[in-house]
Structures are given as C-alpha cells and as structure tokens.
C-alpha positions as CSV (number, residue, x, y, z in Angstrom):
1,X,-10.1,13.6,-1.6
2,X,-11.3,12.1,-4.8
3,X,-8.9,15.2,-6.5
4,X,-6.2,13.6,-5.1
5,X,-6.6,9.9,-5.6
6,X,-6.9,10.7,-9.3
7,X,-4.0,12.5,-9.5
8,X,-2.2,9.4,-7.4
9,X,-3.6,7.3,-9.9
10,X,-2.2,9.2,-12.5
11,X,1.3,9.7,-10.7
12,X,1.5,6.0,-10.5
13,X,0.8,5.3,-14.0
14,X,3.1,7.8,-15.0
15,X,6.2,7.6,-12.6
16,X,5.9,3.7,-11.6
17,X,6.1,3.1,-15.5
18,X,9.0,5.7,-15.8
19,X,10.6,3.7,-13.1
20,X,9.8,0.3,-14.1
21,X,11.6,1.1,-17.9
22,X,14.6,2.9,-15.9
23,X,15.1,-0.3,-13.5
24,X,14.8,-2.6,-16.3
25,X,17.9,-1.3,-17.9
26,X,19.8,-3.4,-15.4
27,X,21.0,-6.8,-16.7
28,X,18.7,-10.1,-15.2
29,X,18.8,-13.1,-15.6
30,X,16.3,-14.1,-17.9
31,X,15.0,-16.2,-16.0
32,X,14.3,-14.1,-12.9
33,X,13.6,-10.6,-14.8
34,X,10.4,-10.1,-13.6
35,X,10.8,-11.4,-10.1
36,X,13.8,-9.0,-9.4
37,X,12.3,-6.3,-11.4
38,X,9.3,-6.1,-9.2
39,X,11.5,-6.3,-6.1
40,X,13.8,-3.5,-6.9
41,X,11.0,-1.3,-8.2
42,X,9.5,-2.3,-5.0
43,X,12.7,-1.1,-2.6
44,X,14.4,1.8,-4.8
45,X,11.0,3.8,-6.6
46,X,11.4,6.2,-3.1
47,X,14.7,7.2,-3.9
48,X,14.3,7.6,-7.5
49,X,11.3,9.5,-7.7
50,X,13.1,12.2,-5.3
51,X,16.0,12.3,-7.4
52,X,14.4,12.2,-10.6
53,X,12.2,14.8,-9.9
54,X,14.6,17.3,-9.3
55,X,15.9,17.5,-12.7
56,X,12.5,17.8,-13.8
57,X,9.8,20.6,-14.6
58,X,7.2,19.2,-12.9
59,X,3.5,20.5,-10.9
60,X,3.6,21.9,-7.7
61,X,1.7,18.4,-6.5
62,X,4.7,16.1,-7.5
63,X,7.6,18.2,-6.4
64,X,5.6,18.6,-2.5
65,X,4.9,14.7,-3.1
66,X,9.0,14.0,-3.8
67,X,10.0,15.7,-0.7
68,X,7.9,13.3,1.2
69,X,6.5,13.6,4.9
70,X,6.6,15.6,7.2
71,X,8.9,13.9,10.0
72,X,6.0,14.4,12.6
73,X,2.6,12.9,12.6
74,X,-0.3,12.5,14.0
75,X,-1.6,9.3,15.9
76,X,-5.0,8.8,16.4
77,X,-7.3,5.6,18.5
78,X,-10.0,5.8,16.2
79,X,-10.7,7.4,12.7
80,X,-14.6,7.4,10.5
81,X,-14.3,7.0,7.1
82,X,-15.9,4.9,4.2
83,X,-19.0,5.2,7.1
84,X,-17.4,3.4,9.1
85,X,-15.6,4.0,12.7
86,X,-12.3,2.0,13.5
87,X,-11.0,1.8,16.3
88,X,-7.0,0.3,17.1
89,X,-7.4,-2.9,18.9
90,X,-7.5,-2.6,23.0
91,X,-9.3,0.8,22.7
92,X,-12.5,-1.1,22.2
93,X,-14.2,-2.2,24.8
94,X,-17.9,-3.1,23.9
95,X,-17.5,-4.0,20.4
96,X,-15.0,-5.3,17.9
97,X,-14.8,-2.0,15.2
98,X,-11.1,-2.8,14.9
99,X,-11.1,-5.6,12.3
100,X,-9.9,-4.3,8.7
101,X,-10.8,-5.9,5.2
102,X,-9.2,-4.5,2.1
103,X,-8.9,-5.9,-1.4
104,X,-6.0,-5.2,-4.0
105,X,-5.1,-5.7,-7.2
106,X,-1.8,-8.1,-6.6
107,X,0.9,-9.7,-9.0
108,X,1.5,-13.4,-8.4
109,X,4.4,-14.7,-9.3
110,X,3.9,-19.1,-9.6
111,X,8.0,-18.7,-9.2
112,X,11.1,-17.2,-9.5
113,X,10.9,-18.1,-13.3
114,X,7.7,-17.0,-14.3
115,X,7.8,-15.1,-17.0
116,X,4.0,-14.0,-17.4
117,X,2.3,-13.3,-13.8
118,X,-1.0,-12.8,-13.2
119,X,-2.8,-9.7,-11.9
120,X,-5.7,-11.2,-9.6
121,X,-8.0,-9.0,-7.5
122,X,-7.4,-10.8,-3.4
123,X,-9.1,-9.4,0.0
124,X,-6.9,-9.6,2.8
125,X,-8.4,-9.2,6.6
126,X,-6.8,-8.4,9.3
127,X,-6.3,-5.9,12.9
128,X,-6.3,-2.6,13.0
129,X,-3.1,-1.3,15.3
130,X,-2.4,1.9,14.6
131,X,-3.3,5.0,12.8
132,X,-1.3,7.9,11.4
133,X,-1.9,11.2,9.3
134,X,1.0,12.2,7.3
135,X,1.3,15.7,6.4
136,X,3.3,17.0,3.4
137,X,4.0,20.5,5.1
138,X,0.5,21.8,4.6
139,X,-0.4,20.3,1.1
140,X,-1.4,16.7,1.8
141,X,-2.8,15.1,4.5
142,X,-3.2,11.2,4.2
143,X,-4.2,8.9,7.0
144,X,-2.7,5.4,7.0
145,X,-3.9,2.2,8.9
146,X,-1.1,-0.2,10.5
147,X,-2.3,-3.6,10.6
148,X,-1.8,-6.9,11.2
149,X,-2.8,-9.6,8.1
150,X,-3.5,-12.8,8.4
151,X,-4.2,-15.8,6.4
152,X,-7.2,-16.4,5.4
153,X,-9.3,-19.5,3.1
154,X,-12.9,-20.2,2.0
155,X,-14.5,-23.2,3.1
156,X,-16.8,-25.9,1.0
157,X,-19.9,-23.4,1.7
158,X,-18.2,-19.9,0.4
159,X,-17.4,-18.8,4.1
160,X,-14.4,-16.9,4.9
161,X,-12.4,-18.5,7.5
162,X,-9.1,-16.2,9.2
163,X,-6.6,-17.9,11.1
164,X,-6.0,-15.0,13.5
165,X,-2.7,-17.2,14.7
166,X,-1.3,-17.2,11.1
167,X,0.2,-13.3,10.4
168,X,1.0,-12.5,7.0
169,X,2.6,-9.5,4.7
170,X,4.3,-8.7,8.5
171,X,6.7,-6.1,6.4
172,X,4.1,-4.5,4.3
173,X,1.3,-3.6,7.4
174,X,0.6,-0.1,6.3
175,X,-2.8,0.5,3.9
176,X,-4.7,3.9,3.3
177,X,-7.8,4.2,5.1
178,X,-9.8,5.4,2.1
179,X,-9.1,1.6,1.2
180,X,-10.8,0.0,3.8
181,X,-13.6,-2.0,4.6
C-alpha cells in the first residue's frame, strides 16, 4: 500500500501541475485567477487526465489509473485499518466505532480576490456512512469512506466541540480510509 501512495503522490505532483499550467492558459480575470483556477482544476482534472494520457507514453500504473474504476464495487459495514475498526453508522450497536477524524492539507481562499492563499493543515470530524473498494480491473484496489462532515470549533480550554446539526463539505463526502483517524 505504501508502493502505491508514493506513486499517487508522485502522480499528483506531476499530472495536477501538468494540469494546473494547461488550465491556466484560459483567460481570468485577474482578480479571480486563482479562485477559478482551483475550481476548474477541481471539476475538469478527470477528463483531462484520461484524454491526455492517451497521447502519451506512459507506465502501465497511469494508463490502468486513466481508465478509471471499475463500474462495480464493493460495499462493506465495517472495514480495520490504521488499527482501527469502523463501522457505518446504524450497524453499531454497543459502541460508537463510526465517528471519522481526518486532517488535510487545505487552500483557503480569504475571497474571490485573493491573490496569495494560504496552505493550512485543518482536521475535519465527522460520520462514517458508507464504505466502498474500487477496483481498477485487477490492478488497484482502494477503499473509500463516505461521510458526513460537520462543523466543528475549539473552546477557551483547547477542546474540540462538533456541532453534529451543522453538515459541512456535503459535495465532497468521500476520503480514503488509509487517511483516517
């Protein structure tokens, strides 16, 4: 597994950049470059990446990575990893295993017109809901957690408080489960 989130690491330097220099080709706004650069990079990369590696000579890992999924996957109600067991919520029954933490590297944007975001580390929690394993026809397996976020704050003493009435990120729920806590 560790084979493998190298080379993603690697693949997302290398492509996302690729990407990011072929999107920014298309005229902006100065003042909302960066904000609709990180969007479209954000909805088109799919696309691209598929298309771009066909005119390509590339490893046998990216071209089995551009075809994508398999359309079929596996569902499971509970997964172990990262020595942990989760479980989706209303399998569990005597304890609360399906609470998720994961934290990311983000880009924060203060507005549309910032020119110079920030990268900040930030932990999101949130509810475990689902869990799938997508297969790339025989080559890659990875298993993916669907959750629900929510907002969260700390308090005066350094306590985490989660407003489980407050979802967040509703159209981005889906995280790898080698990311999670």
């Amino acid at each position: 597994m560790c084979e493998i989130l190298n080379f993603l690491n690697l693949f997302n330097f290398c492509f996302c950049r690729e990407h990011e220099e072929f999107i920014s080709i298309n005229a902006y706004e100065n003042s909302t470059r960066n904000w609709n650069m990180a969007k479209d990079q954000s909805l088109t990369f799919h696309k691209w990446f598929e298309y771009h590696v066909k005119n390509l000579v590339v490893s046998e890992e990216v071209k089995w990575l551009a075809k994508g999924p398999n359309i079929v996957a596996r569902r499971f109600s509970a997964f172990v990893i990262n020595g942990y067991k989760f479980i989706i919520e209303g399998c569990e029954r005597q304890t609360q295993n399906f609470g998720v933490m994961v934290t990311s590297s983000i880009v924060r944007f203060r507005n549309k017109e910032d020119e110079n975001p920030e990268v900040e580390n930030f932990t999101y929690y949130g509810v475990l809901k689902d869990i799938m394993q997508l297969d790339y026809y025989g080559h890659y397996e990875f298993v993916l957690f669907k959750c629900d976020w929510f907002e969260s704050k700390q308090d005066h003493f350094g306590l985490t408080l989660v407003n489980f009435w407050k979802l967040i990120y509703k159209s981005v729920p889906f995280v790898f489960a080698t990311q999670v806590k």
